[in-house]
Each structure stands twice: as structure tokens, then as C-alpha cells.
C-alpha positions, 0 to 999 in steps of 0.5 A: 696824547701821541699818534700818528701825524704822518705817514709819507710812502712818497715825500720828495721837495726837489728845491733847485735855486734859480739865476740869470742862466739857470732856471730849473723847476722846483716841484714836490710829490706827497701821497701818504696818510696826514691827520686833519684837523676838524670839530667833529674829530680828527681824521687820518686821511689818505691824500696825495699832492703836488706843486711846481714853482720857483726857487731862489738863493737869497745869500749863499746859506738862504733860499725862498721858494713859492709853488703852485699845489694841488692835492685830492684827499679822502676826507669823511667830514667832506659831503663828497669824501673824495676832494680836489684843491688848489694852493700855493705854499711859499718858505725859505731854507736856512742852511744852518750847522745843525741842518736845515731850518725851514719857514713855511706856509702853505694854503689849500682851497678844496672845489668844495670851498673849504679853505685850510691853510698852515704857517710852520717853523721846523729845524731838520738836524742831521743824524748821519748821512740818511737820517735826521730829526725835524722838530717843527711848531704848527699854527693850523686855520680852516672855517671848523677849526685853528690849532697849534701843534709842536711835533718830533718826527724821525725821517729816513731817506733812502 
């Protein structure tokens, strides 16, 4: 069954590798809509999150970086819909010949307890300069609910 997944109006990863002279900020910066998933039903909701950290090269085509998130999302399974949360997500880029493979995990614990976390492997191929397509395999875990998932998704940059 295809639906939207995702629909990102700001989705900006600002991954700069640290060293001995240089130590920029890494940060992202996501609002959009994202489906969670719970037992009642799964929901298209509005969210926005962050994250600053650190990021830095492992070998000349690999780089590791660890942020702290936090993220406000409208959720109708939420006794209060409207939810804060606090997080950590973590991944190495692979810089490859097709584009950029992507390990990641990230983790979000809402005020309210609930705690979801995911562990993902992407490829991002590159189609032309502002346009690729990223295949990505999902492991989900929240205390309702724990799903895989395998997703296509077209990204235009601009």
C-alpha cells in the first residue's frame, strides 16, 4: 500500500568534519509532515526538529557524526497532541561512486515518556546535480509498536 511517508518543506543536514584547527557546528533543521507509526492507526503528522553536534572524518570518503535533537510534534495518539522531546541521533556517511550511503539511528524521548527510536541504512544515488534518489531499509521501535520498512524517495534540492 503507497502513501506518503514524508513531506519535508525544510530538511537541511549541515555535516562539516571536525580537526585539530577547525571545529565547526554540525546541525539539522526538519519541519514538515512525517507518518508515525502506532497500534491504533498510522498518523501523518506535523513536526519540526533539530539537532547540534559534532562531525568528523574517519578516512578520506568516511565521516561519523553524533547530534543532540529536539523535536515538537502534533500527534493525536498524545493525551496532550501537541509534544516535546529530547534525542540523540548518530551515523557515518559513506561517500561511495553512486552518491552517499548513510548508516544512522536516532532516538526521541517525548516529556510525556514515550520514547521512540530508529536504526536505518540508506544509499542516496545521484541523478544530476539537484536531484537524487535515496533507497533506505527502516527498523522502527516505540512501547505501541516495532516495524520495518523499505522506502523509495525522490529528493530535489534547490
Amino acid at each position: 500500500d503507497a502513501q506518503l511517508q514524508v513531506f519535508d518543506v525544510v530538511d537541511i543536514d549541515s555535516i562539516s568534519a571536525s580537526n585539530r584547527f577547525y571545529r565547526p557546528w554540525s546541525w539539522r533543521a526538519r519541519v514538515g509532515f512525517e507518518r508515525v507509526h502506532t497500534t491504533q492507526d498510522d498518523y501523518l503528522v506535523p513536526q519540526a526538529n533539530t539537532g547540534f553536534g559534532y562531525s568528523f572524518r574517519l578516512s578520506e570518503d568516511v565521516m561519523a557524526y553524533a547530534l543532540l535533537t529536539g523535536r515538537a510534534e502534533y500527534n493525536p495518539v498524545f493525551a496532550d497532541n501537541i509534544q516535546l522531546g529530547v534525542g540523540s541521533a548518530a551515523g557515518v556517511l559513506l561517500y561511495n561512486t553512486w552518491g552517499t550511503g548513510i548508516l544512522s539511528w536516532e532516538q526521541t524521548e517525548f516529556l510525556n515518556g514515550y520514547d521512540r527510536n530508529s536504526a536505518s541504512i540508506a544509499q542516496d544515488v545521484s541523478l544530476m546535480k539537484n536531484l537524487s534518489l535515496r533507497m533506505t531499509l527502516t527498523h522502527y521501535n516505540a512501547p505501541d509498536v516495532s516495524d520495518n520498512e523499505a522506502q523509495l524517495s525522490l529528493r530535489y534540492f534547490y
